[in-house]
Each structure stands twice: as C-alpha cells, then as structure tokens.
ZANU-954329 format. One line per 2 residues: for each residue x, y, z of C-alpha. Coordinates in steps of 0.001 Angstrom, whole numbers, plus 500000, padded with zeros to 6 digits. Example, Ala and Ser with C-alpha at 12.3 -4.5 7.8 and 13.67 -1.06 7.14 Angstrom:
REM residues 2
512300 495500 507800 ~ 513670 498940 507140
END
This chain:
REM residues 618
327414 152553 373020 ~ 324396 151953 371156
321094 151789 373438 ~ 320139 148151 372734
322852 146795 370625 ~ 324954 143578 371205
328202 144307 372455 ~ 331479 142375 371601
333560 141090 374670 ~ 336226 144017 374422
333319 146847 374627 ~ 331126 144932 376859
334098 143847 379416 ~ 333967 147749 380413
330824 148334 380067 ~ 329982 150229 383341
332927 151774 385233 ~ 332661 154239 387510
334727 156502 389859 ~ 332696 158363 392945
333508 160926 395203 ~ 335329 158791 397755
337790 157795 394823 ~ 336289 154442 395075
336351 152298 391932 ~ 333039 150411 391082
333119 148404 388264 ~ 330390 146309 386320
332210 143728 384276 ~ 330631 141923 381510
329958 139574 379871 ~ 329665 137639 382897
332392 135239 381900 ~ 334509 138185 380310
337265 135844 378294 ~ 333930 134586 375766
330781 135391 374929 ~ 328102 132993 376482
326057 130897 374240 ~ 322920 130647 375166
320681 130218 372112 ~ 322419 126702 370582
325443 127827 368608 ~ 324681 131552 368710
327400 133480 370835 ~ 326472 136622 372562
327183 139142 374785 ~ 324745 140361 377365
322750 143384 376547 ~ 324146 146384 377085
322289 150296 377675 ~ 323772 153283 378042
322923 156995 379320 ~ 324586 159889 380495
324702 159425 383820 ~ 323172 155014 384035
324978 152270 381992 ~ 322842 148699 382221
324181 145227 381761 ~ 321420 142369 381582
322183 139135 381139 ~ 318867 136652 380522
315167 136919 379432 ~ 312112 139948 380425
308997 138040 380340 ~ 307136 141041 381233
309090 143556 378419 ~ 305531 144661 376331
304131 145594 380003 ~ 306884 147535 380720
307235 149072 377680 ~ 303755 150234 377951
303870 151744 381175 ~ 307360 153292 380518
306186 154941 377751 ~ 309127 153171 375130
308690 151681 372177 ~ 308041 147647 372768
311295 147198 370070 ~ 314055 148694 372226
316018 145659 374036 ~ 315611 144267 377849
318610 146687 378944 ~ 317305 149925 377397
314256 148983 379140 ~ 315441 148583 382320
317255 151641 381970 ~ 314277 153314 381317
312389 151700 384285 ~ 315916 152500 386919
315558 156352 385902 ~ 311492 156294 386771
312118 153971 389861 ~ 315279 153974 390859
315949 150288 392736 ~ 312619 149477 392947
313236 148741 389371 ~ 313550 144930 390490
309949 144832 392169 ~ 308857 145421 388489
310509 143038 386622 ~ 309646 139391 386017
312161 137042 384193 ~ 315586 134928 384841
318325 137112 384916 ~ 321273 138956 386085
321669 142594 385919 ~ 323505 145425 386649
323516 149367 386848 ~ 326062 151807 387762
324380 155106 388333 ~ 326788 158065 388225
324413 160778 389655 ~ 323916 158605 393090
327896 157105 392726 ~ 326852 153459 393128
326429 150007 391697 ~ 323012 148014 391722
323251 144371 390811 ~ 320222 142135 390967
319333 138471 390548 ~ 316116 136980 389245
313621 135820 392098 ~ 314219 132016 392241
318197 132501 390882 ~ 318495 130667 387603
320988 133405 386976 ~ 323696 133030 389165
325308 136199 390699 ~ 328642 136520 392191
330785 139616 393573 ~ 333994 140139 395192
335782 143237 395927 ~ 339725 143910 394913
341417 146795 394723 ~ 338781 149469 395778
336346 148156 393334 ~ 333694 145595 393203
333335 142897 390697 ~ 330648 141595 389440
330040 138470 387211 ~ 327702 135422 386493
330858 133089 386757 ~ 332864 132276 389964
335790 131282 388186 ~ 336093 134370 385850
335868 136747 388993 ~ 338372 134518 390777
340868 134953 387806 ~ 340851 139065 388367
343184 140963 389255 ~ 343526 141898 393119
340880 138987 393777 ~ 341678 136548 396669
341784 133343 395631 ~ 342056 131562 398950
339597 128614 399361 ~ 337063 129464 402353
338097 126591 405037 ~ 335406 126597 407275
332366 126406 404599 ~ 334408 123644 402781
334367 122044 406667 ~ 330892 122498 406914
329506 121268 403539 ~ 331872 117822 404083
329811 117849 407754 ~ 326055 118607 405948
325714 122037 407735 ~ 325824 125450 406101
325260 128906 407605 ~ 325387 131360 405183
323727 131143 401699 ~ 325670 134282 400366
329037 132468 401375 ~ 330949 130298 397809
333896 128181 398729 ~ 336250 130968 398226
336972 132992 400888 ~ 336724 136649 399136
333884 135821 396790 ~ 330302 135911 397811
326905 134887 396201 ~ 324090 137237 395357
321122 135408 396965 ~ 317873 134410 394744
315382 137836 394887 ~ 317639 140097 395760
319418 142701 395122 ~ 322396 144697 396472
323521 147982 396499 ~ 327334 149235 396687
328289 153098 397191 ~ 331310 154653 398610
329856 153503 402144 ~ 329809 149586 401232
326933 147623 399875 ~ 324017 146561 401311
321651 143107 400169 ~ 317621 143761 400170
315099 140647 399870 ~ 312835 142330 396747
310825 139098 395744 ~ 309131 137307 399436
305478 135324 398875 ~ 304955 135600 402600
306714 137717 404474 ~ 307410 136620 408185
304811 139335 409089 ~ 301945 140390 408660
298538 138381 407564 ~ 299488 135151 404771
297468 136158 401441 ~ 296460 132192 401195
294946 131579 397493 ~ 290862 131395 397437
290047 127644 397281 ~ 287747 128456 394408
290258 129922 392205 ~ 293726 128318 392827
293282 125407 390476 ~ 292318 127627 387377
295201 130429 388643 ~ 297640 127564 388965
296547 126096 385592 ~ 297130 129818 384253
300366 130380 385620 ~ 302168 127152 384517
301198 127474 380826 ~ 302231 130987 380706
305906 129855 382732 ~ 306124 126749 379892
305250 129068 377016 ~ 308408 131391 378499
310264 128802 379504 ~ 310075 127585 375329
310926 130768 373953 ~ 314670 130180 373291
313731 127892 370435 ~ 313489 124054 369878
312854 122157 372664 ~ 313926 118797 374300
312359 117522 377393 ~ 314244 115772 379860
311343 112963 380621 ~ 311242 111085 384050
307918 108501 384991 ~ 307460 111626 387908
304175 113582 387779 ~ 306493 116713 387578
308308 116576 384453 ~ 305207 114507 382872
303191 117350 383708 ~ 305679 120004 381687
305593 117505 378717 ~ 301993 117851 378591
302191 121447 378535 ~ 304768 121769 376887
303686 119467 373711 ~ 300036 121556 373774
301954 124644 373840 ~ 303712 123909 370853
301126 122197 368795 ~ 299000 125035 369145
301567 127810 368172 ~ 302658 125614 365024
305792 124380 366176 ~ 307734 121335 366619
306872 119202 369675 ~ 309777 118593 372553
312028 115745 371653 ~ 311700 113663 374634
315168 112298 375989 ~ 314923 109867 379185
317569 108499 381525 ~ 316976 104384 381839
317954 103556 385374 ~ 318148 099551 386197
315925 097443 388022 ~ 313535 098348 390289
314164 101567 389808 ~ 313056 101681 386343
310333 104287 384735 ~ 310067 103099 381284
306540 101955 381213 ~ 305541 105680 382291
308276 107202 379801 ~ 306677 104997 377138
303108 105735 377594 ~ 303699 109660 377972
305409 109759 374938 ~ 303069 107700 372643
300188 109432 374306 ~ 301875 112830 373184
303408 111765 369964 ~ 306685 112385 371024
310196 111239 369393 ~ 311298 109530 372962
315286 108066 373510 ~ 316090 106105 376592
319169 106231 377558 ~ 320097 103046 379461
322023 104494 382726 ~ 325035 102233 382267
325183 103650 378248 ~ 324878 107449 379443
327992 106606 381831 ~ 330051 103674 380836
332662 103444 383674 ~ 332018 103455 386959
329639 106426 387680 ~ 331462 107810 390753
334815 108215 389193 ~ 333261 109975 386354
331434 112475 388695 ~ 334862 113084 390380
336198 113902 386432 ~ 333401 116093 385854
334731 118733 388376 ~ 336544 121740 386258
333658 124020 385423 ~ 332057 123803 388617
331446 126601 390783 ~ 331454 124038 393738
331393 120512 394246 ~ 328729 118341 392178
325763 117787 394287 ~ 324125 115494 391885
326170 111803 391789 ~ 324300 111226 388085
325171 114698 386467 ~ 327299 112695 384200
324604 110899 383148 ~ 322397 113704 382630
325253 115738 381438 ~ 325470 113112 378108
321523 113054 378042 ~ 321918 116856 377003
324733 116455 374868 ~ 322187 114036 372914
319579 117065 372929 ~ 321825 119525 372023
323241 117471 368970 ~ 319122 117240 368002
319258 121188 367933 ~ 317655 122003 371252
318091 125012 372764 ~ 315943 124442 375453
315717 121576 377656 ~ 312744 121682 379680
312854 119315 383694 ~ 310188 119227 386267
312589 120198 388587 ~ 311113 122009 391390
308067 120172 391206 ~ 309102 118503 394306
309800 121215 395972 ~ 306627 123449 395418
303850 120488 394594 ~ 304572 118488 397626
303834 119398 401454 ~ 306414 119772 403843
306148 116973 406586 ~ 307184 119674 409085
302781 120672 409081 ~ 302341 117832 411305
304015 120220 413817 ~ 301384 122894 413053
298890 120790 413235 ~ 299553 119066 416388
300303 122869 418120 ~ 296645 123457 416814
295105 120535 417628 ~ 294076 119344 414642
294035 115635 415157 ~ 291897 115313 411469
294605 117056 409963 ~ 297505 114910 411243
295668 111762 410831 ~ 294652 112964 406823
298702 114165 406133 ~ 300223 110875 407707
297701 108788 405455 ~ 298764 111009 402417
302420 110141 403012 ~ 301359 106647 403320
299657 107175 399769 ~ 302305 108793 398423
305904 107910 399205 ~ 307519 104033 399306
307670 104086 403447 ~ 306819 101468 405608
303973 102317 408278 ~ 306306 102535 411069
308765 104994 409348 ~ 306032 107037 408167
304766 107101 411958 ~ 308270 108170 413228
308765 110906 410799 ~ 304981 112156 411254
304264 112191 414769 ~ 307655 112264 416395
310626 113462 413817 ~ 307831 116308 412158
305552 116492 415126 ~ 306260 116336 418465
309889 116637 418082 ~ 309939 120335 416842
306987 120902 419148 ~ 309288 120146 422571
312367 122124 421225 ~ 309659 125021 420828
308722 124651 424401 ~ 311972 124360 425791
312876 127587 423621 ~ 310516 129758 425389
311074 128394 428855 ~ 314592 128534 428685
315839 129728 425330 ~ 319424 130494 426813
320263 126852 428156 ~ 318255 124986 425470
319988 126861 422718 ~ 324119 126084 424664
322476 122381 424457 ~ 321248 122421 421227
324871 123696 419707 ~ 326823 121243 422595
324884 118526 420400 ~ 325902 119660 417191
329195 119813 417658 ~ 329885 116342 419681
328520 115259 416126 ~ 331334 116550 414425
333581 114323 412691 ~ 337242 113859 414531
339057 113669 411420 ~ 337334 116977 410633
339554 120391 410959 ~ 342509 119073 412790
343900 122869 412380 ~ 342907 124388 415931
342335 127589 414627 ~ 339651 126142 411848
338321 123479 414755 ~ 337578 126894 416946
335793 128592 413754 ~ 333929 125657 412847
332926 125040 416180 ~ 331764 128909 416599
329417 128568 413502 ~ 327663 125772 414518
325443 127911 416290 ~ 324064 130111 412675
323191 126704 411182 ~ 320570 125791 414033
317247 126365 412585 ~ 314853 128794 414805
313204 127008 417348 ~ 310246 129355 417677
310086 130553 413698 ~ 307391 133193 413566
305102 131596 411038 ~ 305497 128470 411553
307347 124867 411063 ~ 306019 124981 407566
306752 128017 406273 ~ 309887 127942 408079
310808 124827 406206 ~ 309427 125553 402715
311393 128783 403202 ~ 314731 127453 402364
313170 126571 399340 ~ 314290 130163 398010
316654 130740 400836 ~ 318911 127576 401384
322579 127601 399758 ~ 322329 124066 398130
319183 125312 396256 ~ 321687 128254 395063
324617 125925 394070 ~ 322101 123278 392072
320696 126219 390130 ~ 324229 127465 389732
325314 123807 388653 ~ 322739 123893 385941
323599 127098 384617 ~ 327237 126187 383997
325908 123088 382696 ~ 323897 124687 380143
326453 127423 379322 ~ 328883 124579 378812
326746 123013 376190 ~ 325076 125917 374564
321643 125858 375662 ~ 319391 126784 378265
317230 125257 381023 ~ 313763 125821 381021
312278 124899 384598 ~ 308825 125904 385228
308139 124936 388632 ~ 310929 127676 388964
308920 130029 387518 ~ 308451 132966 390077
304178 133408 389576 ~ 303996 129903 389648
306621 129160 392731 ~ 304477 132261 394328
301180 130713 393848 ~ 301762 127420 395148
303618 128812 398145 ~ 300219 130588 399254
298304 127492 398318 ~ 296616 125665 401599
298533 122472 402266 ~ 295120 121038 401695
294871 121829 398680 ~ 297804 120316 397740
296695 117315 399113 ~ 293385 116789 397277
292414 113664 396973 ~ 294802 112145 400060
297730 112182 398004 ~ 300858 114369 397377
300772 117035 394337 ~ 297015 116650 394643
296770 119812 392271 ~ 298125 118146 388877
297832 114309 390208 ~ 294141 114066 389398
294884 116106 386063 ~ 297672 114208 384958
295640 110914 385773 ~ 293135 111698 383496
295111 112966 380511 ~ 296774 109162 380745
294382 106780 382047 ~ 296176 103404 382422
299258 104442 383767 ~ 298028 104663 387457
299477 107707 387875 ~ 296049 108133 390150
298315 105812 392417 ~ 301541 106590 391949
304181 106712 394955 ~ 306929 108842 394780
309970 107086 393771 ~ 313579 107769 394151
317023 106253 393113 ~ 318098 106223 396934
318230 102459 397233 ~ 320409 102352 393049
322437 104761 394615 ~ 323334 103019 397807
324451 100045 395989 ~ 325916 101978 393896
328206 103289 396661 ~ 328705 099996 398095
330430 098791 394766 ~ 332666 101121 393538
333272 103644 396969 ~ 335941 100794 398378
337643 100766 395293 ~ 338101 104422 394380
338961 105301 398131 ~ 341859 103192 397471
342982 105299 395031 ~ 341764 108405 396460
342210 107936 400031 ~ 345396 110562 400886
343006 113436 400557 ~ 345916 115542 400148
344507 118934 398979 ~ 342196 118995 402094
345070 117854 404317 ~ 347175 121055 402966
344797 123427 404109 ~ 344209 121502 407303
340485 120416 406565 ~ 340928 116724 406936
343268 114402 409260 ~ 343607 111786 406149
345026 109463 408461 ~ 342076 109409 410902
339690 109841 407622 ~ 341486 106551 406137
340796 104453 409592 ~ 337027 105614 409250
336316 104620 405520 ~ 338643 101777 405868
335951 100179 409177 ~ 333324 101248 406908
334347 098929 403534 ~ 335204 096786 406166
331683 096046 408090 ~ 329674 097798 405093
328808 100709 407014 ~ 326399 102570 404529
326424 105968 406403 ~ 330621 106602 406365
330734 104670 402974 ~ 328821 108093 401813
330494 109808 403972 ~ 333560 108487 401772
332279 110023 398879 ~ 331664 113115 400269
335157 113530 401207 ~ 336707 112043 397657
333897 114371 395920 ~ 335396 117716 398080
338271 116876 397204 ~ 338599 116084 393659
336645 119749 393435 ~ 339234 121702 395722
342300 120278 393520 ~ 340718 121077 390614
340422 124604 391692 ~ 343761 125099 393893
END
C-alpha cells in the first residue's frame, strides 16, 4: 500500500489484519462504515488514510491539527499524510503516540512485532469509536451499524441499558444498546493483544490527584482568546462554511470568530442559517442584529417550515441511521436546517455547542463553597444564577442552597459516618423509583435492580462536587451518544461539524479556569459575555438570561403526545424482549393525557421514542 495514499473500500476494508502467536485474529477494518466511502468534504467521497510498514499498518480517520509540529519533531517531511505520520510517531513512541496528537479523529494500528491492536479516539470524541469481538478477532469501526452487520457479531439488543436509558440512569459510558458492541470512550485509547484489551484515559485536564494547575488570573482571558481562534480557524478548514446561528452568547461568539477568521484569510464569510422557534421563545431580534452587524447572508427558518407535521412523529421517523435513540426532540428541524447549508455548498457547519457546557459554572460549587465556608461566594453564585437564567427567586434558592448545597453536603457526611448503610439506602431509594411497568422479565428486573448501585454518583468525590460534576462533561454516555448523533448526522449529509467549544485546548483551558472567573461581572460565561456585549452594543447581550425551549417543548408534548400514543401505545418491540409491561405502560400514559400530567406525558415519549429506535434496529 502506498504510505499516504487514499485507499478504495476493497483495499482499505483489509487494511490491517493480523494473526499473533496465540492464533488470535485481530483485525482493523476500514473505512469505518466498510460498504461506502464516507463523505466528509461536501460531495467528495473518501476513504480514511491509510499507512503501511513492515511490521505497523495505520488507519486514521479525521483531521491532525498539530501535523507541521509533528512532522518537525519526527523528522518527516510536512507533505506525507496524517497516517504516515502517525506511523512515524507509533514507531518513536509506541502508545504514547496519542499523548502527542491533537485533532478529531479515529485511529488505528496493528503492530505485528508486539502482536496487538491500538485504537484511539480524539479527546472530546467527535469521532465516534466502536468495537466488538467475533470470531477470535476484534472489530473495529466508526459505525455501530456496520460492525453490527459482521460476521460472528451478536446482534442482540442490550436489555438492561435500554431499561435504564427509558428510567434516566446509565452506568457505563463504554456500554451501546447492543449487547456485544461497546464504545471507545472520548480520550482514550485501548489496547488488544492475545491477553484481551485494556482502555487507558490519555487526555485528563485534572486528574483526581494531585495539585489542580488552575489558569493565572492574569493570563486566562488572552490564553482563552488564543485558543478559540486557533479551534475556529481548525474547525473551518474543511472548506465553506455555514453557521448554525442561535440569539445564545455561544454560537454568537463562533460567528464572530468565525466571520474575522475568514475575512482576514480572504475567504467567504459563514452563511448564517437560524432555526425560528414561536413565541416567546423567539431569538430573531439577536439573529438579526448578529448578522447585519457581521454582514452575513442570514435564513430563518420558521420552526413549523423546518418540520411541517407534527414534530414528534417526525423525530420517531428519523430513527434508521441512528446509533441510538434521538436525544434531541428538534433534530428534524435542525436536520433540514443543514440540508439548506449543504445545498449552499457548506462543508462545514459551525454550532456553539459546548458552550454551555464549558462557559457556564456548575451549580454543584455552592456545595464547595458552603464545605469551605465561603458565605461571599455562595451569596455572589446564587445572585449570578439570578442574573443569568429565567428562575424565579425561590427556585433559584432551592437549587442553590439546598438541591446544590446542603443536599450533597449531608449525603457527604452520612458517607463517612456510615458509608455502608447510607450507600444500601441510597440504592433502596433508587430503585422504589423505578417504574412498575419497567422490566416485567424477573431475570432483567434482578439485573436492573443490581446496577442501580454503578449509577449512584460518589458521595465523597475526591476533588470535589464541581469537578465531580463538570467531569461527566468528557465522561458521561449521553455526551458520547450526542456527539455520535452528530457525526452520523453529518456523514449522512456530506459535511462536517465544526464545534469549537469542543475543541480539546480550549475545553482544557476553561476546565482549569476559576469558577470566578467565569463569573466576571456576576453573570454566567463572564469570559466572552462582556466581549460579546461590546462587539454588539444594543442587543443587551450585557443582560442576557439564558433561555431555553423547555416551556415550547412542554406544550409541545401536551399536543401531539396523546395523539401519537394512540397510535403507538402497544410498545410491542419492547414488550418482546420483556422491557416494558405495555399494558401497565398504557394505564400510566392513559392517567397522564387524562389529568395532564406533564412528567409521564414525557415519560410517554420516552417510551414511543425507545421504541420506534429498537424496531428500527431489530
């Protein structure tokens, strides 16, 4: 194989195969979808990279930011491709290769000298990576259902983590919905010899020991500054851009960037594409205004123009590509907003997702704070929630001193008096909450009921309820399955995601950043608020409370959930493999159209949206 050439699916689907001692079959297969070639630049098919040695074969799937350092220090020449040069960089450092590398990606490298298989995932996992073994080997591929369709590969559904996403609970973030397929968890990667495989953490901001290397005050809003235009300028490389543009501070903030970026390289600006929801709920003023204030082409889609029909039903027909159910009710929506972009030529469409995730400050400080005593803390992070998010004074009270504060506080103490009998009442809890129509099978009621326990979170977490919370921002599984949802969603159409706020430096930076800090000014996202107020003076964005489409999407569900239960109320593929009593299911959403009971309404919909995915996929 040539060292850095494109491979066509028939080479590339063998493009790492390898028998060791043991007589144990470990096999790379690419392209990650194997039956096409993925299109990820517009209408441009191609395989994954592909490298190849004597005794080292490379597959990498996705983008090096960092290729020209490498190249340097690897002593290659800067025009070889990403998988020569990770090639290069496994033979100097074996599987520390990963530690060096900084881009989105999926890779893989079977190493005939040591008789095993490395696969790796890019830090924050907008590469999805799945593997399954069958037949002595193990399979590797950027597409659940590809790997499902191989030969020897179980293709049983996993019952008891389809039982515990219909209950909110999930245990495991390597665990998929099928039973013999497992998930490759963001920044890490995993090894496989003859004596099994093994997953190691490579990319941690603060590891649970040791001191926390907390950004200088001086520097972080120059280093932050730095870091997001670099992660726009990569996340604009694949070529013409759209911008998906909300009223948020987040995705305004990218468009800013973004648009700069671009004017000052020469190149088009981002064609700005906007989702119009109804009512109250409405961002067009702020849509408008960015977009004249850029010069941006802007098109709002009116929400009930994106989805004609009833939104719900669509979501439930929108079901076949997805590695697991749809976790986002207005992906259809969204889903025709990129069609629009992609017709425009875009092979890019930038979000501000994650801005939420890193910009904001986990409630769960007020815990911290009130272990430390830090009354002027408490008292300035309940105020900025008052600034910053549409909550009455008593709910932000609640949620600040009780729900965030002293509740997580007294489970603490009870932990270390008497971790034993708090922990049997902690899991006695969970489980009176779950559902009775849930897992009539005894033998599924008896595993659910035995991983109840995993899902707790830790009581005494060694750095903290922050960290301990903001963790799961790179370790929870439904942060895995949205970045996996937008991958096949891009794949789909033909272009790729650009997320900054998912950048790794920049995700890494704002983890260290003080809380603080992030709060300048008394308000959430302190660090581009102030910025971002500036740049568009007259949109209040100095003032602006976060807003959601929580109270759209409850009426939403109060309209059409009676209606399509009707029609979707035998729940027959989760009856078959003993997931759901229907009957007992029925009698619960049928009191809840009844007396309008909001919380088993949704509750509904989770069980209609589980199972439109599971017959899809039986």
């Amino acid at each position: 194989m040539a060292a850095n050439g494109l491979q066509t699916a028939a080479v590339a689907s063998t493009a790492a195969l390898w028998e060791n001692g043991a007589a144990r079959w470990i096999a790379a297969l690419a392209p990650w979808d194997l039956g096409a070639s993925i299109t990820i630049c517009g209408g441009t098919p191609r395989s994954p990279l592909v490298s190849s040695g004597a005794q080292t074969s490379v597959v990498f799937d996705g983008s090096l930011y960092n290729r020209t350092d490498l190249a340097r220090q690897l002593a290659v020449a800067s025009a070889v491709g990403d998988a020569a040069l990770v090639r290069a960089g496994y033979e100097r450092w074996g599987v520390d290769v990963v530690r060096h590398l900084k881009g989105v990606f999926a890779l893989c490298v079977a190493d005939a000298t040591q008789g095993r298989l490395v696969i790796a995932r890019d830090p924050l996992g907008a590469y999805p990576v799945f593997y399954a073994e069958a037949k002595g080997r193990l399979l590797v591929s950027t597409s659940l259902h590809t790997l499902r369709e191989q030969p020897g590969v179980n293709r049983a559904f996993n019952r008891e983590v389809i039982a515990d996403h219909i209950s909110h609970r999930w245990c495991e973030p390597h665990e998929t919905f099928f039973a013999a397929i497992r998930r490759l968890m963001a920044g890490h990667f995993l090894v496989s010899s003859g004596d099994g495989y093994r997953a190691t953490r490579y990319w941690d901001p603060v590891p649970d020991s040791g001191p926390v290397d907390w950004v200088s005050t001086d520097c972080v809003q120059d280093e932050f500054e730095k870091r997001f235009g670099h992660a726009v300028e990569r996340a604009l490389d694949p070529g013409p851009a759209a911008i998906f543009l909300s009223g948020g501070l987040d995705s305004i903030s990218v468009a800013a960037m973004a648009t700069d970026t671009l004017r000052r390289a020469g190149r088009s600006v981002p064609y700005a594409v906007s989702l119009g929801f109804p009512g109250e709920d409405s961002e067009e003023p702020e849509q408008r205004g960015v977009a004249k204030s850029l010069g941006l082409e802007l098109e709002i889609v009116p929400f009930y123009e994106a989805v004609p029909g009833p939104i719900l039903e669509a979501t439930l027909a929108h079901m076949r590509d997805q590695p697991a159910p749809l976790l986002n009710p207005w992906t259809p929506a969204y889903f025709e907003l990129a069609r629009r972009a992609a017709r425009r030529g875009a092979r890019v469409i930038l979000t501000g997702n994650g801005g939420d995730e890193w910009l904001a400050v986990s409630p769960y400080l007020a815990a911290d704070l009130i272990r430390n005593l830090d009354v002027r803390g408490l008292l300035g992070l309940y105020r900025s929630y008052r600034r910053s998010y549409d909550l009455s004074a008593s709910l932000t009270m609640r949620n600040i001193f009780w729900r965030f504060g002293m509740r997580p506080i007294g489970s603490s103490l009870l932990d270390r008096a008497a971790p034993r009998t708090w922990n049997a009442r902690r899991v006695r809890r969970s489980v009176r909450a779950l559902k009775p129509w849930l897992a009539p099978d005894p033998s599924l009621r008896a595993s659910v009921v035995a991983r109840v326990e995993r899902s707790l979170l830790q009581a005494n977490p060694p750095r903290g309820f922050y960290f301990r919370d903001i963790r799961q921002m790179i370790e929870h599984p439904l942060v895995a399955m949205e970045q996996e949802e937008m991958f096949e969603v891009g794949r789909r159409l033909g272009f790729r995601y650009g997320n900054p706020y998912w950048d790794g430096d920049v995700a890494d930076i704002l983890y260290r950043t003080p809380p603080r800090l992030l709060l300048a000014g008394g308000r959430s996202k302190g660090i581009v608020r102030a910025t971002m107020a500036r740049r568009f003076s007259g949109l209040g964005l100095d003032r602006q409370r976060k807003r959601g489409a929580t109270g759209f999407f409850t009426s939403i569900v109060a309209r059409q959930v009676p209606e399509l239960w009707r029609r979707n109320c035998e729940l027959p593929a989760l009856s078959a493999l003993g997931i759901v009593d229907a009957q007992r299911a029925r009698r619960m959403a049928d009191r809840a159209i009844e007396k309008r009971e909001m919380r088993d309404l949704v509750g509904a919909w989770y069980l209609m949206n589980t199972e439109a995915w599971v017959a899809t996929h039986a």
